[in-house]
mmCIF file as gemmi writes it, N, C-alpha and C atoms, coordinates in Angstrom:
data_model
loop_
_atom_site.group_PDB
_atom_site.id
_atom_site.type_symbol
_atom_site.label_atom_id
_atom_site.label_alt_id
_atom_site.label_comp_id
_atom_site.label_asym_id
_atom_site.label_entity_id
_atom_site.label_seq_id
_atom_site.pdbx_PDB_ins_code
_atom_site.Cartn_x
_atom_site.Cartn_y
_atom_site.Cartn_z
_atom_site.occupancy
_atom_site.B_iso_or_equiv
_atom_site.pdbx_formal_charge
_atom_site.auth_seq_id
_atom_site.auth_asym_id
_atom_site.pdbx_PDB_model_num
ATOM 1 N N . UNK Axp A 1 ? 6.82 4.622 2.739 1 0 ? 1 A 1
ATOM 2 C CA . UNK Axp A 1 ? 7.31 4.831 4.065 1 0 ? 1 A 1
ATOM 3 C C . UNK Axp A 1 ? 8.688 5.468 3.975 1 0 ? 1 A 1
ATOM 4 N N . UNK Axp A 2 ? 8.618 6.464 5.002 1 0 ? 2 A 1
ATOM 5 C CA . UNK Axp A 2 ? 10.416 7.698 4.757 1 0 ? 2 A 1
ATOM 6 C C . UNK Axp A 2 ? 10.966 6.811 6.238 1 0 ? 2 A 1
ATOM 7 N N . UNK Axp A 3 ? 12.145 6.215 5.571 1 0 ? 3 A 1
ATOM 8 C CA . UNK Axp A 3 ? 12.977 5.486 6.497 1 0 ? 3 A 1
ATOM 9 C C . UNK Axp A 3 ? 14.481 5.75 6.845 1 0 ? 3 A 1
ATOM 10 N N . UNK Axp A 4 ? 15.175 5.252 8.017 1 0 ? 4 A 1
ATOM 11 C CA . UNK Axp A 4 ? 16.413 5.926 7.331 1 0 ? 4 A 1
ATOM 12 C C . UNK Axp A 4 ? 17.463 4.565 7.629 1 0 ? 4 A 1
ATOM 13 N N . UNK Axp A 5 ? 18.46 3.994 7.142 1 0 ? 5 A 1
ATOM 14 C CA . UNK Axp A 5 ? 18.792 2.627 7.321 1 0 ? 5 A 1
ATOM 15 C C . UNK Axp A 5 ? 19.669 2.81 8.95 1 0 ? 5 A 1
ATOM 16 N N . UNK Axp A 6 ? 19.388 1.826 9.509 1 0 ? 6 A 1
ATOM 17 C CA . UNK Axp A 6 ? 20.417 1.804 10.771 1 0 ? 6 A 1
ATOM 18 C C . UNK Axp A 6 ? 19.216 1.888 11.99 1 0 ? 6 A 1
ATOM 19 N N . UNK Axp A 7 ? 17.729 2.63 11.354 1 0 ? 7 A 1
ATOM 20 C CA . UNK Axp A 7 ? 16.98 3.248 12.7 1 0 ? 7 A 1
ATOM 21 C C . UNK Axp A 7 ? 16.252 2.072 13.488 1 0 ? 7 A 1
ATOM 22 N N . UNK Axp A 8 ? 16.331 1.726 14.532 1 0 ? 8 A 1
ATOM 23 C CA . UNK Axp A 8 ? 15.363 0.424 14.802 1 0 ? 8 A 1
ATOM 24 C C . UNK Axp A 8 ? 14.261 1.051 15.023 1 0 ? 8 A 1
ATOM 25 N N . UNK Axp A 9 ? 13.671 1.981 15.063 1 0 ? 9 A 1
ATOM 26 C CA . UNK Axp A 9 ? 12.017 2.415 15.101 1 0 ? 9 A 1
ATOM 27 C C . UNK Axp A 9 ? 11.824 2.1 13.57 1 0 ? 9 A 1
ATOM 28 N N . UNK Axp A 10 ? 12.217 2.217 12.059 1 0 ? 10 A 1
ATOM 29 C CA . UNK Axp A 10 ? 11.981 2.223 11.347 1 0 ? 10 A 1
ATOM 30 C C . UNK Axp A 10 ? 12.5 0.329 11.051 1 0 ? 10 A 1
ATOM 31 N N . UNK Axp A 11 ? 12.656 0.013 11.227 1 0 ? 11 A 1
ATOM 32 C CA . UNK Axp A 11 ? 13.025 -1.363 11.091 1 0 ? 11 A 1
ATOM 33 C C . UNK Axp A 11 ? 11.981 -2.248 11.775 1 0 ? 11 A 1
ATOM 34 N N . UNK Axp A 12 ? 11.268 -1.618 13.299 1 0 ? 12 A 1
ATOM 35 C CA . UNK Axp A 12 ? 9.967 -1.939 13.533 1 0 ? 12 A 1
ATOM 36 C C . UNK Axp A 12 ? 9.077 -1.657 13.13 1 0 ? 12 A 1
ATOM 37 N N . UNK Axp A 13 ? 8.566 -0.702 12.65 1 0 ? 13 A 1
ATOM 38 C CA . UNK Axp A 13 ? 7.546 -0.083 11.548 1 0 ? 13 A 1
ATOM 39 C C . UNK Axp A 13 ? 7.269 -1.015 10.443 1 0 ? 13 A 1
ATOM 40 N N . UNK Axp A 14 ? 8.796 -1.025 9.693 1 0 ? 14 A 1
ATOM 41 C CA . UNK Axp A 14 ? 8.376 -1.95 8.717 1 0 ? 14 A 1
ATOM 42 C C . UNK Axp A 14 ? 7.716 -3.245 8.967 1 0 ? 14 A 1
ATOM 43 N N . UNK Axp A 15 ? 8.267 -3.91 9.886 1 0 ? 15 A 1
ATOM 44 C CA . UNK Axp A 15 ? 7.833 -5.279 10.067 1 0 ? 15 A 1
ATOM 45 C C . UNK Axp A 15 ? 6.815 -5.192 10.289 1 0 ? 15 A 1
ATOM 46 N N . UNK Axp A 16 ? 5.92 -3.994 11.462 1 0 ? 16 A 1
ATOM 47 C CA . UNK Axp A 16 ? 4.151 -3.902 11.693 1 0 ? 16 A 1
ATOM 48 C C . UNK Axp A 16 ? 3.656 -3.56 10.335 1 0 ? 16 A 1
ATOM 49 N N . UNK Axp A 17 ? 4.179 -3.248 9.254 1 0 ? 17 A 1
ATOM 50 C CA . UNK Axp A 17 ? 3.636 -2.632 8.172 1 0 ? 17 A 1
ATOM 51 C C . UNK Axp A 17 ? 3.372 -3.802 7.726 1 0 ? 17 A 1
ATOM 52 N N . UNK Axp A 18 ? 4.225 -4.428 6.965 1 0 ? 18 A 1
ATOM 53 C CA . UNK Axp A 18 ? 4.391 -6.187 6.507 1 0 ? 18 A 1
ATOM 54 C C . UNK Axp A 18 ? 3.239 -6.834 7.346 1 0 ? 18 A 1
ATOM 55 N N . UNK Axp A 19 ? 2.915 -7.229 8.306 1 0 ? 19 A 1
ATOM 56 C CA . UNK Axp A 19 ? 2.249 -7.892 8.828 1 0 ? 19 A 1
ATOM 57 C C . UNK Axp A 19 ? 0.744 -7.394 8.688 1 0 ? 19 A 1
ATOM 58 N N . UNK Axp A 20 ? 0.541 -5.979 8.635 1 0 ? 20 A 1
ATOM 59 C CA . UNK Axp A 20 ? -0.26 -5.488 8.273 1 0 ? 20 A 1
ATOM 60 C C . UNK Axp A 20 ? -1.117 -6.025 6.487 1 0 ? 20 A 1
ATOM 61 N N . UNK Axp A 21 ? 0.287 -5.803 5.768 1 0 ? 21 A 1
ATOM 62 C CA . UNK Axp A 21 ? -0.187 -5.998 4.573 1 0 ? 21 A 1
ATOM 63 C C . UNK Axp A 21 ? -0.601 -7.34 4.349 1 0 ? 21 A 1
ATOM 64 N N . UNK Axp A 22 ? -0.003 -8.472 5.512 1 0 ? 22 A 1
ATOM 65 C CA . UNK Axp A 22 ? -0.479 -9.969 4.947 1 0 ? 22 A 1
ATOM 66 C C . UNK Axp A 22 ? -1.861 -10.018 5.302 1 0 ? 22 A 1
ATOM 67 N N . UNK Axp A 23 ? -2.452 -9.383 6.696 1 0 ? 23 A 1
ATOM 68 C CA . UNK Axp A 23 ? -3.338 -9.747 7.336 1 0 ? 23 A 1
ATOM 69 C C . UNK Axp A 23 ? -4.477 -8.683 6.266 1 0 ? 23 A 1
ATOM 70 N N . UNK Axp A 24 ? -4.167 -7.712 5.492 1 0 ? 24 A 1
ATOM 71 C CA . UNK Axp A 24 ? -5.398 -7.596 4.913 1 0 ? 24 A 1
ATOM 72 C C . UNK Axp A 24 ? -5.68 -8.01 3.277 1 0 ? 24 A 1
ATOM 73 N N . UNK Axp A 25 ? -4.049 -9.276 3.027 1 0 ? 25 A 1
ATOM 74 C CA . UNK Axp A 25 ? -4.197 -9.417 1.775 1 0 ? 25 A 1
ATOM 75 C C . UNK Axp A 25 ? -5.58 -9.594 1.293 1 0 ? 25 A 1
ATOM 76 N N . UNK Axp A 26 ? -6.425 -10.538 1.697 1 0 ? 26 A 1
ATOM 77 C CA . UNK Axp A 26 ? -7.587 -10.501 1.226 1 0 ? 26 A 1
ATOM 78 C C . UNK Axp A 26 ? -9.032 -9.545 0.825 1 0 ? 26 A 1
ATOM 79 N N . UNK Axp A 27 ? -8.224 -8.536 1.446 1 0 ? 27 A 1
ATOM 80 C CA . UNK Axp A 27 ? -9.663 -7.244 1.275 1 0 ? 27 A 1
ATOM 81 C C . UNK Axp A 27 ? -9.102 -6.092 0.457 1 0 ? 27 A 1
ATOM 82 N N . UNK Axp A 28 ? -7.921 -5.532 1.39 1 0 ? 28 A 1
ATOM 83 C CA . UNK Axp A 28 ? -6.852 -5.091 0.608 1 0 ? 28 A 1
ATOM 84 C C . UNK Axp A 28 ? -6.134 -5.11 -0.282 1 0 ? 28 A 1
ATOM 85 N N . UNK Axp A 29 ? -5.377 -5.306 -1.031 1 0 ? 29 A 1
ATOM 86 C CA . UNK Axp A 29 ? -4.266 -5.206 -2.097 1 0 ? 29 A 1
ATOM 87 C C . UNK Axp A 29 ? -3.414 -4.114 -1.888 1 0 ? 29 A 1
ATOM 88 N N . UNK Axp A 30 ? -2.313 -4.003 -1.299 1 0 ? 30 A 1
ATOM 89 C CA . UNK Axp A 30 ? -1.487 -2.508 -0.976 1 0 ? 30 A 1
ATOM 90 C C . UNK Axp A 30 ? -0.263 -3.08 -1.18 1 0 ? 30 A 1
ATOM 91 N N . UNK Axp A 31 ? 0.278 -2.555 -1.883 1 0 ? 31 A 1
ATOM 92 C CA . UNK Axp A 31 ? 2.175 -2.195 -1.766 1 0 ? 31 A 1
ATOM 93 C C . UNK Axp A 31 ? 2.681 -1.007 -0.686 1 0 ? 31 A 1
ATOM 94 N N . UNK Axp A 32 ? 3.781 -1.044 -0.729 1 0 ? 32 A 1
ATOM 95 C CA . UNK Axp A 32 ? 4.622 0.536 -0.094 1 0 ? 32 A 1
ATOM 96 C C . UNK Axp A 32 ? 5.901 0.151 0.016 1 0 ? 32 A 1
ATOM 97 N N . UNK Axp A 33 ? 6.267 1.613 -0.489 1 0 ? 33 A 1
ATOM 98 C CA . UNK Axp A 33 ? 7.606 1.512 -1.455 1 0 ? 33 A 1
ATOM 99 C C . UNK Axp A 33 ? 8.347 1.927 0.038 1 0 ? 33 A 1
ATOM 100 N N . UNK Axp A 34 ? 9.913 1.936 0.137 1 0 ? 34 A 1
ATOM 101 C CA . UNK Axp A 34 ? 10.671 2.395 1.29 1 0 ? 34 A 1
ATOM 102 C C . UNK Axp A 34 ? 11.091 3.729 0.613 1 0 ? 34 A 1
ATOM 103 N N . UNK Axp A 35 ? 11.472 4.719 1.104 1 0 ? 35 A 1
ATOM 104 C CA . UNK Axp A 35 ? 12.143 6.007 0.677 1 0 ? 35 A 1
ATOM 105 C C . UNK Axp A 35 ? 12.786 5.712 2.076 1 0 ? 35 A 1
ATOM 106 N N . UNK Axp A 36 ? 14.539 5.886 1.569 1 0 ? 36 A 1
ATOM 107 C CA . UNK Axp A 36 ? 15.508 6.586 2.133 1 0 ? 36 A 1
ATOM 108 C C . UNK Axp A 36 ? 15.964 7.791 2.068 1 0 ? 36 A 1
ATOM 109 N N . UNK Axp A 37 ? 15.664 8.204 3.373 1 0 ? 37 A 1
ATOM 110 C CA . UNK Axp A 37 ? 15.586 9.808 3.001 1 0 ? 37 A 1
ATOM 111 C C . UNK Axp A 37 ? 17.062 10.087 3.436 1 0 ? 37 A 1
ATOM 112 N N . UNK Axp A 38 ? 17.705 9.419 3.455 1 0 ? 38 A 1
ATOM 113 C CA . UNK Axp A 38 ? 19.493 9.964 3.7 1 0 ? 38 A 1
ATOM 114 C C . UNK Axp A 38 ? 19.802 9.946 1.575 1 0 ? 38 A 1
ATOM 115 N N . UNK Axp A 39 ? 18.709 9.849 1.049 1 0 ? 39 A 1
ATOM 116 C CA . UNK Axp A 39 ? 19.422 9.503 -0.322 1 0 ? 39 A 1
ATOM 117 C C . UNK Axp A 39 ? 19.057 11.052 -1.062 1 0 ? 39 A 1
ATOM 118 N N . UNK Axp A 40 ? 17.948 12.021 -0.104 1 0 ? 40 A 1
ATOM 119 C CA . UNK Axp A 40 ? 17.496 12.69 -1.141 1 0 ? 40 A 1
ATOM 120 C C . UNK Axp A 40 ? 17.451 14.235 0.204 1 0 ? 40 A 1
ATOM 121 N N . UNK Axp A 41 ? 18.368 15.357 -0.264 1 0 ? 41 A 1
ATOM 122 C CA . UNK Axp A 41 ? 18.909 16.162 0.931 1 0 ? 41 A 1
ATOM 123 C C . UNK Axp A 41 ? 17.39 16.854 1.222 1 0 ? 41 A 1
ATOM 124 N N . UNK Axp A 42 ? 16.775 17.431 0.336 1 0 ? 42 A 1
ATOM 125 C CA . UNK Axp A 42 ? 14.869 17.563 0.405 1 0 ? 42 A 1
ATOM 126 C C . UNK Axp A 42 ? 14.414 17.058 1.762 1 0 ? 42 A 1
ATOM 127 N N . UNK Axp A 43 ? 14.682 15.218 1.441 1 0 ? 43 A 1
ATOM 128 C CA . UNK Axp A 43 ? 13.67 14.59 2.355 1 0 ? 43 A 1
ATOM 129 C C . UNK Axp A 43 ? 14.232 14.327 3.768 1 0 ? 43 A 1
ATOM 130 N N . UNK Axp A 44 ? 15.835 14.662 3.885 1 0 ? 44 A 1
ATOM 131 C CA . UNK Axp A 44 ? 16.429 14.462 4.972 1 0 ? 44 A 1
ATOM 132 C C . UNK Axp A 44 ? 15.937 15.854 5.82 1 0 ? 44 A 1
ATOM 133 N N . UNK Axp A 45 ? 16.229 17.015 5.501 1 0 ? 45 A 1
ATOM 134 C CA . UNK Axp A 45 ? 16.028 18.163 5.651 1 0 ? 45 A 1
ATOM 135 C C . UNK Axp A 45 ? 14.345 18.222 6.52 1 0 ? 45 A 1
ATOM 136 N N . UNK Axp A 46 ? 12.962 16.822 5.431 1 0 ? 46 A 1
ATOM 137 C CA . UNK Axp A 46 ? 12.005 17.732 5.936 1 0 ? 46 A 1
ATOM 138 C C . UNK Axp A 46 ? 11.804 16.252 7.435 1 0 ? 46 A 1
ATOM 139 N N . UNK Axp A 47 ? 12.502 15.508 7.299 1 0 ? 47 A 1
ATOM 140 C CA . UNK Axp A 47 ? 11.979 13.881 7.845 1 0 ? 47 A 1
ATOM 141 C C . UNK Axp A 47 ? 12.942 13.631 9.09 1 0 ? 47 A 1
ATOM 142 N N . UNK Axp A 48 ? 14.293 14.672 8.769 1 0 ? 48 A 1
ATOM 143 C CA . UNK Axp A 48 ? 15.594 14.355 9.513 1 0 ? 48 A 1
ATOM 144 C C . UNK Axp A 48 ? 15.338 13.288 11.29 1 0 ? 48 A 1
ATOM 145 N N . UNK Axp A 49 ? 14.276 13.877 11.856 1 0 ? 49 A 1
ATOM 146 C CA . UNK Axp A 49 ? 14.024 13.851 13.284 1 0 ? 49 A 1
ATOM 147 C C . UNK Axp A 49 ? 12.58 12.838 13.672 1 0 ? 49 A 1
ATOM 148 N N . UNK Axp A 50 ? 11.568 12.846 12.349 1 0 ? 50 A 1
ATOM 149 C CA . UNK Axp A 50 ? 10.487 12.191 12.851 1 0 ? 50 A 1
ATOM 150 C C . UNK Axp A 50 ? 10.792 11.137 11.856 1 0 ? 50 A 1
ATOM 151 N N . UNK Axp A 51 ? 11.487 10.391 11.189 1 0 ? 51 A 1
ATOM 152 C CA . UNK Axp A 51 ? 11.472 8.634 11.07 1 0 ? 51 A 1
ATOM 153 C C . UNK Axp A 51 ? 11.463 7.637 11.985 1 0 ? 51 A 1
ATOM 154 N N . UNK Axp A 52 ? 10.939 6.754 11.88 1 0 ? 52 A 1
ATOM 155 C CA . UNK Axp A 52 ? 9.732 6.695 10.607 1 0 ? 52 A 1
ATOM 156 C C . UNK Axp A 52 ? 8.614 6.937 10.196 1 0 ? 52 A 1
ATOM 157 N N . UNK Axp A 53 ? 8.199 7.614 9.189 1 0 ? 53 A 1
ATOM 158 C CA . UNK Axp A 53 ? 6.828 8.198 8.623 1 0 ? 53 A 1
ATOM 159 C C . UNK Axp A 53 ? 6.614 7.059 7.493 1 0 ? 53 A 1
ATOM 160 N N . UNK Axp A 54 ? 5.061 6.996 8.259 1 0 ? 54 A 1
ATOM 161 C CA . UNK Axp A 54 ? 4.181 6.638 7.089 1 0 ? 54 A 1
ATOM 162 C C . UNK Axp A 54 ? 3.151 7.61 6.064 1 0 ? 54 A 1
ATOM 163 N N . UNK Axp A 55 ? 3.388 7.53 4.879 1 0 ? 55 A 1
ATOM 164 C CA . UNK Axp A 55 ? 2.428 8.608 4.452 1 0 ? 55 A 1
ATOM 165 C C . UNK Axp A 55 ? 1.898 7.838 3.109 1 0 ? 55 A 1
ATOM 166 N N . UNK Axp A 56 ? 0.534 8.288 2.828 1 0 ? 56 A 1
ATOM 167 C CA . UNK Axp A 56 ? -0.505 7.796 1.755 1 0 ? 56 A 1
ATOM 168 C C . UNK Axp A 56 ? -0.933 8.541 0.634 1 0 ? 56 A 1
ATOM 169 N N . UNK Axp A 57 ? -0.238 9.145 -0.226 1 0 ? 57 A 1
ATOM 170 C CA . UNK Axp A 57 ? -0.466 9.568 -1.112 1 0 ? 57 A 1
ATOM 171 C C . UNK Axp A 57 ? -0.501 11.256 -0.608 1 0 ? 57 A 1
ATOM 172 N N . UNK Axp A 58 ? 1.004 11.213 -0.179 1 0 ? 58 A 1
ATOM 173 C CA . UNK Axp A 58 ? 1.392 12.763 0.568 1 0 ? 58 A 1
ATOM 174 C C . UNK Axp A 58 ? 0.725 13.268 2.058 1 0 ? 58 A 1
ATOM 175 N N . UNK Axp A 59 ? 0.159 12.416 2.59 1 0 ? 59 A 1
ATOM 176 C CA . UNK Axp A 59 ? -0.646 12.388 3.662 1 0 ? 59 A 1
ATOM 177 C C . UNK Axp A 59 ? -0.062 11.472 4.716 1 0 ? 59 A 1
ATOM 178 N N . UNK Axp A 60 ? 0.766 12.39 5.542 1 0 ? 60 A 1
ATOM 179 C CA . UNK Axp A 60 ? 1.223 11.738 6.585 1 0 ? 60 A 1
ATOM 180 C C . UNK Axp A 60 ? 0.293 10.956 7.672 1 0 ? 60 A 1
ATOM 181 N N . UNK Axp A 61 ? 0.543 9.827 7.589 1 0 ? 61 A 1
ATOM 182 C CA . UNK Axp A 61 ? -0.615 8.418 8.466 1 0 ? 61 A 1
ATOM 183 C C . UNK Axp A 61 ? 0.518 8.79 9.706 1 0 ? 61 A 1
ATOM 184 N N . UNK Axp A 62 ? 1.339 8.601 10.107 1 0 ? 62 A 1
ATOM 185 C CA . UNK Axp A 62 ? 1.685 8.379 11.323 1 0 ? 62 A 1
ATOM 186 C C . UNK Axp A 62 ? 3.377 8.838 11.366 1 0 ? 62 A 1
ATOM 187 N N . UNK Axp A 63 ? 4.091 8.863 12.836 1 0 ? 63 A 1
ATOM 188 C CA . UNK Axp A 63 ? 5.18 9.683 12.702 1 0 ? 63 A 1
ATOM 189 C C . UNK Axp A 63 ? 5.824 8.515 13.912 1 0 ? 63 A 1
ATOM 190 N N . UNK Axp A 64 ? 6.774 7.874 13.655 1 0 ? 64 A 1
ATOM 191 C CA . UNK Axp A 64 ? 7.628 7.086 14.789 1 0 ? 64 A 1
ATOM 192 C C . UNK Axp A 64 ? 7.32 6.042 15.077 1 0 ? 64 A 1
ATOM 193 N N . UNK Axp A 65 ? 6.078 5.907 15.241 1 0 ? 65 A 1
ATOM 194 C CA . UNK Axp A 65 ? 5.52 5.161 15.747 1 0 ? 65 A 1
ATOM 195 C C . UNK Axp A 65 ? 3.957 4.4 15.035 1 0 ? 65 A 1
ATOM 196 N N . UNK Axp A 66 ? 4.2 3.199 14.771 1 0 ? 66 A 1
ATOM 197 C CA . UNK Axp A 66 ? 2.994 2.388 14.114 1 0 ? 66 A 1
ATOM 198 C C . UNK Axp A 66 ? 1.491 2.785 14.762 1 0 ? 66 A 1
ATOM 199 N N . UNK Axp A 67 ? 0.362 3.71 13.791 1 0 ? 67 A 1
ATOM 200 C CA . UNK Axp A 67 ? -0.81 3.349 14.194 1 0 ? 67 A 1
ATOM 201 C C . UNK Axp A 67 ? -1.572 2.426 12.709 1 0 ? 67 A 1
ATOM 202 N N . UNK Axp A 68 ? -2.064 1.04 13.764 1 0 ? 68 A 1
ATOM 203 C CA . UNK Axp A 68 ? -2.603 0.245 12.567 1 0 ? 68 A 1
ATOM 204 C C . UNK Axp A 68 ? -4.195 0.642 12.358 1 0 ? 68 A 1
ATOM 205 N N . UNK Axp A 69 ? -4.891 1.298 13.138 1 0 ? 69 A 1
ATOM 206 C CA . UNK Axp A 69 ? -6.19 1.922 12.745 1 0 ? 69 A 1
ATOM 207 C C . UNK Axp A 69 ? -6.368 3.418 11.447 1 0 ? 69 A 1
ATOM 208 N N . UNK Axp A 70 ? -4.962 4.109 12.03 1 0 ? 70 A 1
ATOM 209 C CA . UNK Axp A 70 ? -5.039 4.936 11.121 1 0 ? 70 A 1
ATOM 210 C C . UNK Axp A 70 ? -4.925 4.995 9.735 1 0 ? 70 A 1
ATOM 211 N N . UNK Axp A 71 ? -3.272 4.024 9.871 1 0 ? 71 A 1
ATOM 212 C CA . UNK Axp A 71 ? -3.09 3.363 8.197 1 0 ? 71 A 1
ATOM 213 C C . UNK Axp A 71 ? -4.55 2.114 7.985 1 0 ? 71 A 1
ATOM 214 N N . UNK Axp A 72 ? -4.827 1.594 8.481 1 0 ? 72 A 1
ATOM 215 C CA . UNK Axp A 72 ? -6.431 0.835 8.033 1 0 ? 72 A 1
ATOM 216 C C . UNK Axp A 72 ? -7.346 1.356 7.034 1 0 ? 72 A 1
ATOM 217 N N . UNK Axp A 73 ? -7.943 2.407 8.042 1 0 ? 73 A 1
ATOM 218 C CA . UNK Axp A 73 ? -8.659 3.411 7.476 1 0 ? 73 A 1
ATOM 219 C C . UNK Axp A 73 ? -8.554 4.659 6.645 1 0 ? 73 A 1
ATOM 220 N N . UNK Axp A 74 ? -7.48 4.638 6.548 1 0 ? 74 A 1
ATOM 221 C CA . UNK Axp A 74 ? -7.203 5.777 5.019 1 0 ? 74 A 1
ATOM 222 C C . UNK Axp A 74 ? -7.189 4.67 4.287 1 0 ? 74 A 1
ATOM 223 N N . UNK Axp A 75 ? -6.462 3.109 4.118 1 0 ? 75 A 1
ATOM 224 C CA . UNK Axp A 75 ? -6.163 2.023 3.286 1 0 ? 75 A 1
ATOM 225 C C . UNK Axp A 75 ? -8.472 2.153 2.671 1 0 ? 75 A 1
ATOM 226 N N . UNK Axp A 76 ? -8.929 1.844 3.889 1 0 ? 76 A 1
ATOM 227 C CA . UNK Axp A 76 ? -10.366 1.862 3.069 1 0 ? 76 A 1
ATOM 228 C C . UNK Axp A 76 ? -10.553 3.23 2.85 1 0 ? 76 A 1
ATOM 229 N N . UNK Axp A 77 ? -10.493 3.888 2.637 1 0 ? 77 A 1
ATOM 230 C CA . UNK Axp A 77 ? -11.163 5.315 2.011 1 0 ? 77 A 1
ATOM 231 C C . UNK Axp A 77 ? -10.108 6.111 1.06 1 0 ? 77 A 1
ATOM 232 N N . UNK Axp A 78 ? -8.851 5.778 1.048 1 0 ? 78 A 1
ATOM 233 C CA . UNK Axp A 78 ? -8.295 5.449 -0.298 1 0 ? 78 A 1
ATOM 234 C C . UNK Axp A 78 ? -6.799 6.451 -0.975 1 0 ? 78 A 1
């Protein structure tokens, strides 16, 4: 997840993310790492305006705003 510290959309994200990950510990198994993109001028440059992003293996799941069907279903198909 491209976050940036201070943002409360990204501070809510995380927490739907977290809750996400408990509720599918059992089927699922998922980590996700935080990227601060104020750390890397690249990711500020491409992220500056739409944090927080979720993305899955370079595949942007969602932009600002938590969708838990979308991250779900890439989570099953991989």
């Amino acid at each position: 997840m491209y976050y940036r510290a201070g943002c409360h959309l990204c501070e809510q994200l995380i927490a739907e993310l977290s809750q996400l990950q408990q509720a599918l510990q059992e089927t699922i198994d998922f980590d996700f790492e935080l990227i601060d993109i104020d750390q890397d001028a690249a990711l500020r440059k491409r992220y500056d305006v739409d944090v927080p992003v979720v993305a899955l293996n370079d595949e942007v799941l969602c932009y600002h705003f938590f969708d838990a069907d979308t991250v779900r279903q890439a989570l099953n198909h991989g």
